[in-house]
C-alpha positions as CSV (number, residue, x, y, z in Angstrom):
1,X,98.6,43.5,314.0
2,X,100.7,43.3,310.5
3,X,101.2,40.4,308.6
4,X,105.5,39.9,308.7
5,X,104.9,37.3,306.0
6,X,105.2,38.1,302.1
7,X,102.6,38.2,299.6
8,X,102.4,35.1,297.8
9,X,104.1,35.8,294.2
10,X,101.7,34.9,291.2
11,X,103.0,31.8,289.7
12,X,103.4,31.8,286.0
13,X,101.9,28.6,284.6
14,X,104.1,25.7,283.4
15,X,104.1,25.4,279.2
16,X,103.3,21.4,279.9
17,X,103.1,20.9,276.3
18,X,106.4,22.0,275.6
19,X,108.5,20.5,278.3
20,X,106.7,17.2,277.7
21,X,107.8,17.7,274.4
22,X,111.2,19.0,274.8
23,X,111.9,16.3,277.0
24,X,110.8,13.9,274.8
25,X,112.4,14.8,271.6
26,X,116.1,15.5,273.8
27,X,115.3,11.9,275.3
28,X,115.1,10.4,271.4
29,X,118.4,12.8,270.8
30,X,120.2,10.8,273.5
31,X,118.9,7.4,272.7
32,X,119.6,7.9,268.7
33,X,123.4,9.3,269.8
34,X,123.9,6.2,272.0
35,X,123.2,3.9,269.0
36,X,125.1,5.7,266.6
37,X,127.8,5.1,268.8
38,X,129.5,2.6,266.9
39,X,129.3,4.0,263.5
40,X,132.4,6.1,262.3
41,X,132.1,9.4,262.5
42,X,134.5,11.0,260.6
43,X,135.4,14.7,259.8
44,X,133.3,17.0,257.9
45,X,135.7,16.5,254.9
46,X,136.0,12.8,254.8
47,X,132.2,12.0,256.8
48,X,132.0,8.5,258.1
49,X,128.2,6.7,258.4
50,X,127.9,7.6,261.9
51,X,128.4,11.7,261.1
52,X,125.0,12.8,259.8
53,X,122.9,10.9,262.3
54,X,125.3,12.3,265.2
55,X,124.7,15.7,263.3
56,X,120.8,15.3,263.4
57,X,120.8,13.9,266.9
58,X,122.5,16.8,268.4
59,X,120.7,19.3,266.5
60,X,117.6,17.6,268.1
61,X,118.4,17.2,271.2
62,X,119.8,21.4,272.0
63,X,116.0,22.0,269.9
64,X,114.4,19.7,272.6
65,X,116.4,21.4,275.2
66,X,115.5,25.0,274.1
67,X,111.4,23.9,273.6
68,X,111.4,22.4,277.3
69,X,113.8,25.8,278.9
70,X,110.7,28.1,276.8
71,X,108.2,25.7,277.9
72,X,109.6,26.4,282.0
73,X,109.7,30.2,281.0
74,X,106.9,30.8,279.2
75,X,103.2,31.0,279.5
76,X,101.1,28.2,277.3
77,X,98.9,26.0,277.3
78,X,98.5,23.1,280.1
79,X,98.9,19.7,278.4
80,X,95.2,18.1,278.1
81,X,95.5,15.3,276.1
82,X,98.1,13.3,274.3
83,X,97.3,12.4,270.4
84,X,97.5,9.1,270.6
85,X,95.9,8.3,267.6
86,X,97.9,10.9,265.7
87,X,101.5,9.9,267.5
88,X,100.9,6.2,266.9
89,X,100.1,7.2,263.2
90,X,103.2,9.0,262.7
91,X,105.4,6.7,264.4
92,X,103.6,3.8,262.5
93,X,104.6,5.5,259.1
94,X,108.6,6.1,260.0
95,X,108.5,2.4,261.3
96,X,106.6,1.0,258.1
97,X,109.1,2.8,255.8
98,X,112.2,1.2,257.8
99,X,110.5,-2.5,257.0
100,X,109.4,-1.9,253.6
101,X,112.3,0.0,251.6
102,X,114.1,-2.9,250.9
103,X,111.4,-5.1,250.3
104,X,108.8,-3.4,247.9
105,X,111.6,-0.4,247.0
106,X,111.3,3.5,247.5
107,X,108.3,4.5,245.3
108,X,105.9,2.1,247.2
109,X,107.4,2.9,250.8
110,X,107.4,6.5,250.5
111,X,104.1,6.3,248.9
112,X,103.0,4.3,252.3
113,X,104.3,7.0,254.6
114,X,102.1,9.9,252.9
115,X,99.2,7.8,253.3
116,X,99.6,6.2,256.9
117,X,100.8,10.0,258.0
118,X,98.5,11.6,255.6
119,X,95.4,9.7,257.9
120,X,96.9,11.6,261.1
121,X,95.8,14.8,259.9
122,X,91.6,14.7,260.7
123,X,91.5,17.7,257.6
124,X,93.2,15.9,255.3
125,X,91.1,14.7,252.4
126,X,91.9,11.6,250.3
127,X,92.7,14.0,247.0
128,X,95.1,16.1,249.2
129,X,96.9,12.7,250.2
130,X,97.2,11.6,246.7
131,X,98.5,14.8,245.3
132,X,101.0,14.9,248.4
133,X,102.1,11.3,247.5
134,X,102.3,11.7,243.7
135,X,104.7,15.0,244.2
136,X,106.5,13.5,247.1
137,X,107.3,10.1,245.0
138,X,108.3,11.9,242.1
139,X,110.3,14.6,244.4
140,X,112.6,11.2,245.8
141,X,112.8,9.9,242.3
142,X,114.1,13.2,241.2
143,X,117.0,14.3,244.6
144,X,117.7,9.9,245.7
145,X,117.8,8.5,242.1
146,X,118.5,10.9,240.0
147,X,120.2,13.7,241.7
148,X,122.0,11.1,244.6
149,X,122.4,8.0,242.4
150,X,120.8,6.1,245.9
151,X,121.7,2.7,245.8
152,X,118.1,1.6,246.8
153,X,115.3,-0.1,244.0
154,X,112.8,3.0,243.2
155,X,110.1,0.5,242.1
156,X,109.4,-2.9,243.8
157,X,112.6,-5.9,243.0
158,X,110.0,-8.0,241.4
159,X,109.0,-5.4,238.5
160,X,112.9,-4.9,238.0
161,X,113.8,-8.0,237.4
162,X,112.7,-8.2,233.7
């Protein structure tokens, strides 16, 4: 008696971590390109406000498409865990810098995103995450103020004001 049906083909294990994560960085490409929506775009010659976010949204969303296509494809590791504490970390930094630019200027809020990120990373000692905050304060003074002429306080308003 023979067996008419086929062998069963070895199935290739799904890269979860990179489609979860492909997916989720083409979902924030889609949501950022639907709020820039009514900013002017412009041309690369003349840009309007709405051009370099539309730029970095797209560029984000085809590098979340091609990390969840390699993710299908490929063979990695199953997704365990999320980071929670890490992600809400992270994600606590970018939104602590959007509150505070204005408020307490750009030395203090990027000063605040090394250290709330800097806590993310479990290696990370304290004298790495003041030598990272030092250089990247003085590395915005230098390209925004400097370099840019950014129209945005360096130092707090109320140390200005004299």
């Amino acid at each position: 008696m023979q067996n008419d049906q086929p062998a069963p083909s070895p199935r290739r294990p799904l890269g979860a971590k990179d489609v979860t994560a492909g997916v989720f960085l083409v979902a924030v490409a889609l949501a950022g390109l639907y709020y820039n929506q009514d900013y002017e775009i412009g041309l690369a010659a003349q840009m309007g406000a709405g051009y370099m976010p539309m730029l970095v949204f797209g560029l984000l969303g085809l590098l979340g498409a091609a990390v969840a296509i390699l993710g299908i494809k490929g063979e990695h590791d199953p997704l365990e865990s999320w980071a929670w504490r890490e992600m809400v970390l992270i994600l606590g930094a970018m939104a602590a810098f959007g509150v505070l630019i204005e408020r307490v200027g750009m030395a203090v809020s990027v000063a605040v995103v090394v250290v709330i990120s800097g806590l993310a990373d479990r290696q990370q000692t304290i004298r790495g995450i003041a030598g990272l905050t030092v250089a990247l304060v003085a590395i915005c003074w230098a390209v925004f103020t400097l370099g840019l002429g950014l129209n945005v306080s360096f130092l707090p308003p109320a140390l200005t004001q004299f």
